[in-house]
C-alpha positions, 0 to 999 in steps of 0.5 A: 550475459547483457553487456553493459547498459545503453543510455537511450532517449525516450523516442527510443525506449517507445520504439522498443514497444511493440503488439502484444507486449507485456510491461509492468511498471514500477509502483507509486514513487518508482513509477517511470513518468517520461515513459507512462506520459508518452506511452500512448504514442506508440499508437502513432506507429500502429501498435496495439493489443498491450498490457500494462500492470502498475500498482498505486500509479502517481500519475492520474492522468496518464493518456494511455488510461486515461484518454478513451481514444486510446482504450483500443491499444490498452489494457491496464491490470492494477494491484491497487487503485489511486484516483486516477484508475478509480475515475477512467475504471470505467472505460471497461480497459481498466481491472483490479487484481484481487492479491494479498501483497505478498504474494502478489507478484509471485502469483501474477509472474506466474499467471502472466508473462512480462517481456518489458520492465520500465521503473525510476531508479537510483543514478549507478553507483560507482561500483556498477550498481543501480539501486531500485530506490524507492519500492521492491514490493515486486520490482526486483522479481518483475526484472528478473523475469522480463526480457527487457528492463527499462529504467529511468535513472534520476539523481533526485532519487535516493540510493536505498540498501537492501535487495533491490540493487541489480548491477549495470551489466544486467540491465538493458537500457537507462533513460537519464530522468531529472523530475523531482521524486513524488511526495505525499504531502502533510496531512492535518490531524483533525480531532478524531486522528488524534483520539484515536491515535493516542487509543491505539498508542496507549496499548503499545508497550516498549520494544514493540515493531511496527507497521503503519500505513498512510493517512491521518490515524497512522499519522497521529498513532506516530505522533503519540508514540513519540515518549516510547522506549525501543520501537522497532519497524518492520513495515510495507511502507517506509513513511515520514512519520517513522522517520519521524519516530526514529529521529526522536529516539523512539525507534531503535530496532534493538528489541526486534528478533530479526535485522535488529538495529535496522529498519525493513520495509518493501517501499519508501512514500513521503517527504523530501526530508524522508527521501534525504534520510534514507539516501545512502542510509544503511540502517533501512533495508528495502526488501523483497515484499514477497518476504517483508509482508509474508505473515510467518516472516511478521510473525518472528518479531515478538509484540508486532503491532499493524495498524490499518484502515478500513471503508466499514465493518460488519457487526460479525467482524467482516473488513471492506478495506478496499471497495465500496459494494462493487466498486473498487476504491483502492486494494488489499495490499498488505492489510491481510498479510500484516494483521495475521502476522501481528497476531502470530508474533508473540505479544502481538496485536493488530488495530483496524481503525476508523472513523465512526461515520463517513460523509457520503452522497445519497443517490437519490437527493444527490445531498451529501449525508451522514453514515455509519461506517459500523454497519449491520451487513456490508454493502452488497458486492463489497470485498472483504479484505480482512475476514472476520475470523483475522480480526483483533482489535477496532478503534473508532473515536468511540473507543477499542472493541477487542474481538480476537476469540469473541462469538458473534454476538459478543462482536456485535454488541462490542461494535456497537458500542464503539459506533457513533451514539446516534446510530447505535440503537438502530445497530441494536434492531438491525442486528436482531433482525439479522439474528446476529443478537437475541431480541 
């Protein structure tokens, strides 16, 4: 049995580093900043050969990824990409890990051995208990596996309810942190959000449980859904506009079938009025994303509702929500895992929105162009992050194509009309040419 946790600096905590360790990290919010803005300072000491898993890391610069000098000591295997690993994807020392979130980490602990844990966490309580705060989408999982963990204990961070708590004795070392906790800032609702917001919350009946995710649609969908009657959540990420909806009465968990009257996620990302909400509140479970996100699980609550987002859609209904052609721009996450288990709930639905277009550079003029994000075939190499054959609902500002159980001509035609007006006829050749509708 561990003996009580020791307190250590982090000139200490990178002395433990050494060739051929294994270390994950904490996600978004819990990512351990003193450790990743130094941890390239092991090289002083000759280390070399080490391999770092994250998942939408905060920090976008961190040298150990970011600088090349230091791409010999390196390796860093991501579940899903922020900007800074899109930018220095490059340096060949940077891969994606193809995943469905909720069975991420159960499938990586499996493949690979982590002998190092470092995330951010709660100060310990006065029982002994340090709670993980903010994420346990695979944190909890991941310390139960490595030899050491690592975490940097913060009083800015809040202590959050669930099963992310691990009590001091099994833990090997704190390093006290006092950084503010990072925050996604406001976002503007443009037009477009707000249209396609209240589209999607006019199909959202009373007593439904949601899942939102990050962005301006979800923003503006938590915005409309302000005057509806016993909402519940049932999400993988805890956001500010769910806090948003709770506090205006709309959201009270009592129609959910499992945890009624609380609210489950795998991971909190917001505000600092989030974070204060959540702060020893026992109404928000933060649980085990291997069981929050596992679509039989979504599925026991009656009307779940997903909305996600996407780069484009196919006219037969194939999703690319996480590259574009080759590239890779962000990840899965818990898009496949939330709209399967929307569509096994009784009464459920799940949304898949978009802008019509985008504004993208043309390779060739270099001059920024308009595009449609309804396209005829997706870009050659793009993942698809949700097949055609999971698809339900589409929403662009142009309305609501409802594909579940439609041929793909059916699809095609329903797409098209939702597509801007000025590339629809286009749509039309486009898909005569790939056989997709009759001429």
């Amino acid at each position: 049995m561990k003996t009580k946790a020791k307190y250590i600096t982090v000139d200490q905590a990178l002395d433990l580093i050494q060739t051929g360790d294994k270390i994950i990290l904490g996600m978004a919010a819990s990512e351990p900043q003193l450790f990743v803005n130094r941890l390239h300072e092991v090289t002083k000491r000759g280390v070399t050969d080490v391999l770092v898993t994250n998942c939408l890391p905060i920090n976008q610069e961190a040298p150990y990824f970011a600088d090349p000098k230091y791409n010999h000591a390196f390796q860093l295997d991501s579940w899903f990409y922020s900007p800074g690993l899109r930018r220095h994807h490059g340096s060949g020392r940077i891969s994606f890990i193809p995943n469905h979130l909720h069975l991420a980490s159960e499938k990586r602990l499996q493949h690979t051995k982590y002998n190092v844990f470092v995330g951010a966490a709660a100060m310990p309580d006065e029982h002994g208990y340090v709670s993980l705060s903010l994420s346990n989408v695979y944190e909890k999982m991941a310390c139960e596996q490595a030899d050491t963990i690592i975490l940097e204990v913060n009083p800015n961070f809040p202590r959050t309810f669930g099963d992310l708590e691990i009590h001091i004795s099994e833990i090997d070392y704190l390093i006290k942190a006092d950084y503010p906790v990072p925050e996604i800032g406001s976002i503007e609702l443009t037009e477009k959000d707000r249209i396609i917001g209240n589209l999607i919350a006019d199909m959202i009946e009373d007593g439904s449980t949601l899942q939102l995710g990050i962005g301006g649609i979800p923003n503006a969908v938590a915005e409309a859904l302000k005057d509806k009657k016993d909402l519940g959540i049932h999400t993988e990420m805890f956001t500010s506009g769910m806090m948003n909806l709770i506090e205006a009465g709309a959201v009270t968990g009592k129609k959910k079938n499992i945890y009624p009257g609380k609210h489950v996620a795998c991971f909190a990302y917001g505000n600092r009025k989030l974070y204060d909400y959540i702060n020893n509140n026992p109404s928000v479970l933060i649980l085990n994303g291997n069981w929050v996100n596992d679509p039989n699980v979504i599925g026991l609550n009656d009307k779940q509702v997903s909305i996600n987002s996407c780069l484009e859609i196919a006219l037969d209904g194939q999703v690319a929500s996480e590259s574009f052609g080759t590239s890779q721009f962000s990840g899965t996450g818990g898009q496949s895992d939330t709209a399967i288990g929307a569509q096994i709930s009784k009464g459920g639905k799940s949304f898949i929105a978009l802008y019509s277009t985008a504004m993208v550079r043309n390779r060739e003029t270099g001059e920024r162009e308009e595009v449609s994000k309804i396209v005829p075939i997706l870009a050659p190499g793009a993942a698809v992050s949700l097949s055609r054959n999971d698809v339900d609902y589409v929403v662009t500002e142009y309305g609501v194509a409802a594909l579940r159980g439609t041929s793909i001509q059916e699809r095609a035609k329903l797409l098209i009309e939702i597509a801007h007006p000025k590339f629809r006829d286009d749509l039309t050749k486009q898909a005569i040419k790939y056989g997709l509708i009759a001429g």
